[in-house]
C-alpha positions in Angstrom: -69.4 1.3 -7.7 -70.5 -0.8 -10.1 -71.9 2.0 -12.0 -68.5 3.4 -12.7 -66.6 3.1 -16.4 -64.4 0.0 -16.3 -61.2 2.6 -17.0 -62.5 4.7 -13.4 -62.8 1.5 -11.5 -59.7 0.0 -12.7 -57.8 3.8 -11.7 -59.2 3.1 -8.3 -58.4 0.0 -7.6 -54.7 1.1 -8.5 -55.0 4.0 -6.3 -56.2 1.5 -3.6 -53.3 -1.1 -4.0 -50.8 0.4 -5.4 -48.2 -1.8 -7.1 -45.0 -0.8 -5.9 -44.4 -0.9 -1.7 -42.7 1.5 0.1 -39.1 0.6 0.2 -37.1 -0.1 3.5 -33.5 2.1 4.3 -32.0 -0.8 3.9 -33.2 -1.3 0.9 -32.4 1.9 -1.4 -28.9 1.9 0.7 -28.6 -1.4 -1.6 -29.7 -0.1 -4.6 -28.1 2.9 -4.2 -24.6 1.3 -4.0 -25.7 -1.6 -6.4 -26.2 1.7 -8.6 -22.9 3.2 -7.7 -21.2 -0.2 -8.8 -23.4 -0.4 -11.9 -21.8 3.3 -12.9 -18.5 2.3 -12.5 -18.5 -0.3 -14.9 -20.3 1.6 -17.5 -17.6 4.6 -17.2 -15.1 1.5 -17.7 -17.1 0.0 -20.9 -15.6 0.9 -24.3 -18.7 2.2 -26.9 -21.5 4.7 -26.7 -23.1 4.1 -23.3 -23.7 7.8 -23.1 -27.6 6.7 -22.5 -26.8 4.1 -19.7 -24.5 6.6 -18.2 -27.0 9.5 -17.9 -30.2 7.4 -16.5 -27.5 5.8 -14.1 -26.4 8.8 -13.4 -30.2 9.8 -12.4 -31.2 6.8 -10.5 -28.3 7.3 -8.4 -28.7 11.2 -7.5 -32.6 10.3 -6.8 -31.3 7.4 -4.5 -29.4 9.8 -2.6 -32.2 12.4 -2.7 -34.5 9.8 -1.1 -31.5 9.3 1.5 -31.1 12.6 2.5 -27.9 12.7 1.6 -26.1 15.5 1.3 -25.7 17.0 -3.0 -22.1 16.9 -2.3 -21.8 13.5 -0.8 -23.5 12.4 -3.6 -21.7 13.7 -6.2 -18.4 12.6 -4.7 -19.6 9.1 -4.3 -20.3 9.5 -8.1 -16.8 10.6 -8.7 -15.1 8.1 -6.6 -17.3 5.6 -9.0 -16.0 6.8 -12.5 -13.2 7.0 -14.3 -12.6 10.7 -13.6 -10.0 12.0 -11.9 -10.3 13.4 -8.5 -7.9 16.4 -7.7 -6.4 16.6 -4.2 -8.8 19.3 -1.8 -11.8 18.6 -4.8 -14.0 17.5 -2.0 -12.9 19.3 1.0 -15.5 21.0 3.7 
């Protein structure tokens, strides 16, 4: 191994022990609403926060993804979360 270019070996070695851990259910359910919490006071904030908004948005949808939640359950849990308004039968089965 020692043979190797120093960029190969050091690619390996991340390979090998990656730096991020597999998170826990519990975990991303915490995020996930930590996220949902996040997004509601950026739809509350006053100013350009278009950017914060968007990526927000994203971390939240790929939370839910990694869930298995439903498309629609997320999306409503967004909605509940923003300053949008939510029209009786919007989220009906």
């Amino acid at each position: 191994m020692s043979d190797l270019p120093a960029n190969v070996r050091q690619a390996l070695e991340h390979y090998r022990n990656p730096p991020n851990k597999l998170r826990s259910v519990q975990e991303i359910t915490a995020r996930y609403n930590q996220s949902l919490e996040t997004y509601k006071k950026i739809c509350f904030t006053s100013g350009d926060v278009r950017d914060q908004k968007i990526a927000t948005h994203a971390e939240i949808k790929m939370l839910g993804w990694v869930l298995g939640k439903p498309e629609k359950d997320v999306i409503k849990d967004i909605t509940e979360h923003s300053n949008r308004v939510i029209y009786p039968g919007q989220f009906q089965k």
